[in-house]
C-alpha positions, 0 to 999 in steps of 0.5 A: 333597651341596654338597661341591666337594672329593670327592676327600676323600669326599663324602654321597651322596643315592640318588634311590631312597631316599625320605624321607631328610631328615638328613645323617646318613643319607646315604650316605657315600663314600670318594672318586671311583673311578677310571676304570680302577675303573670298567671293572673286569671282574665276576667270572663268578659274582656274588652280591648284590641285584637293583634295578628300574630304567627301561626299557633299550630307550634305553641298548641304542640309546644303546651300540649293543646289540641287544635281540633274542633276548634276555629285556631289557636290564639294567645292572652296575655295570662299563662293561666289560660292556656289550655281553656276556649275564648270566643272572639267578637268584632268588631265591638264599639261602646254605642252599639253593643252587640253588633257583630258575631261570636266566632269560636271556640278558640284554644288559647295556647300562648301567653305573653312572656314576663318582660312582655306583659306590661307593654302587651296589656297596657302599651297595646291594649291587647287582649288576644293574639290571632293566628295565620288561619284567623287573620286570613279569614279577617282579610289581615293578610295580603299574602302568605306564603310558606317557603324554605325560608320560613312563613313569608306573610304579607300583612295588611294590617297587624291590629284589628281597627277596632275593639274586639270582645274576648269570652271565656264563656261560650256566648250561649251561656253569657248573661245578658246583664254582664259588663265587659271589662277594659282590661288595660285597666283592670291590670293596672290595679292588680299588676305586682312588680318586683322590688330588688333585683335579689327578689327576682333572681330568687323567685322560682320561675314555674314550671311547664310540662303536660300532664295526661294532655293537660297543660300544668305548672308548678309555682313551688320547687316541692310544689304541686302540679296546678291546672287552670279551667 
């Protein structure tokens, strides 16, 4: 929002929120994650909200990740995930656990981006970003319809009403004894920020590319070329 010193927290405007003319409405962020906050591994069972999104077909291409024999592509919040599968099950209320159906697999090939992750996790409680294809079967979408101009979607509603539950596990594996965890909150307890802006600056930002199809990052200038599973 104009501030140049982010390092001391900053408002954040989501572009997914309409209609929000005064500051005070804003959402306000502590400070920038760290990079390591943004590779962050999610916990195997995660409970919180569902948004729709764009089409994931040119973030599956961009990260190297193949969308065959899977249900869509869909985004997390953490860099960590890209290239792993995620079940999806709606809706979940407290109550009345285990209602609904796991759909999926699902590929993961997005992540939110550093200045976006404190207000993806904690200001909309997200846990997972749908496609096109996902949010037309989920009744999401009023119309879609691609033209020379771009995709024109006419959204319904841009979050599921209610809490979805994420899986890293495939539902048939899942122990019937674990407990999902709010993400918000397990992220507010492990979430690191920067101190000074000279911190930042000279952090080094990892690096992507796809090695044999897999997606890869190196953290270190010299470094090794990590995966994630």
């Amino acid at each position: 929002m104009g501030d140049p010193h982010k390092i001391n927290g900053y408002y954040y405007e989501d572009p997914w929120d309409s209609g929000m003319c005064w500051k005070e409405k804003y959402n306000w962020n502590p400070g920038v994650p760290t990079y390591a906050t943004q590779f962050l591994k999610m916990p195997d069972l995660v409970i919180g909200q569902a948004w729709g999104g764009s089409s994931m077909e040119g973030c599956a291409r961009a990260k190297a990740v193949s969308l065959t024999h899977v249900e869509d592509g869909v985004a997390v919040p953490f860099c960590s995930e890209i290239g792993n599968h995620v079940w999806i099950k709606r809706p979940y209320i407290p109550t009345i656990a285990g209602t609904g159906e796991w759909e999926g697999p699902f590929a993961v090939v997005d992540c939110a981006g550093q200045m976006d992750l404190y207000n993806v996790v904690v200001h909309r409680q997200e846990i997972v970003e749908i496609g096109v294809k996902t949010a037309i079967k989920w009744d999401m979408i009023r119309d879609f319809n691609p033209s020379t101009e771009g995709q024109r979607i006419y959204w319904d509603m841009r979050r599921w009403p209610e809490d979805v539950l994420i899986s890293k596990i495939d539902p048939k594996y899942l122990p019937e004894d674990i407990i999902p965890i709010r993400l918000v909150e397990w992220f507010k307890e492990r979430a690191v920020f920067y101190e000074t802006q000279e911190e930042w600056d000279n952090d080094y930002k990892p690096l992507f590319k796809s090695i044999n199809g897999i997606p890869s990052w190196r953290f270190e200038s010299n470094g090794k070329w990590i995966t994630f599973e």
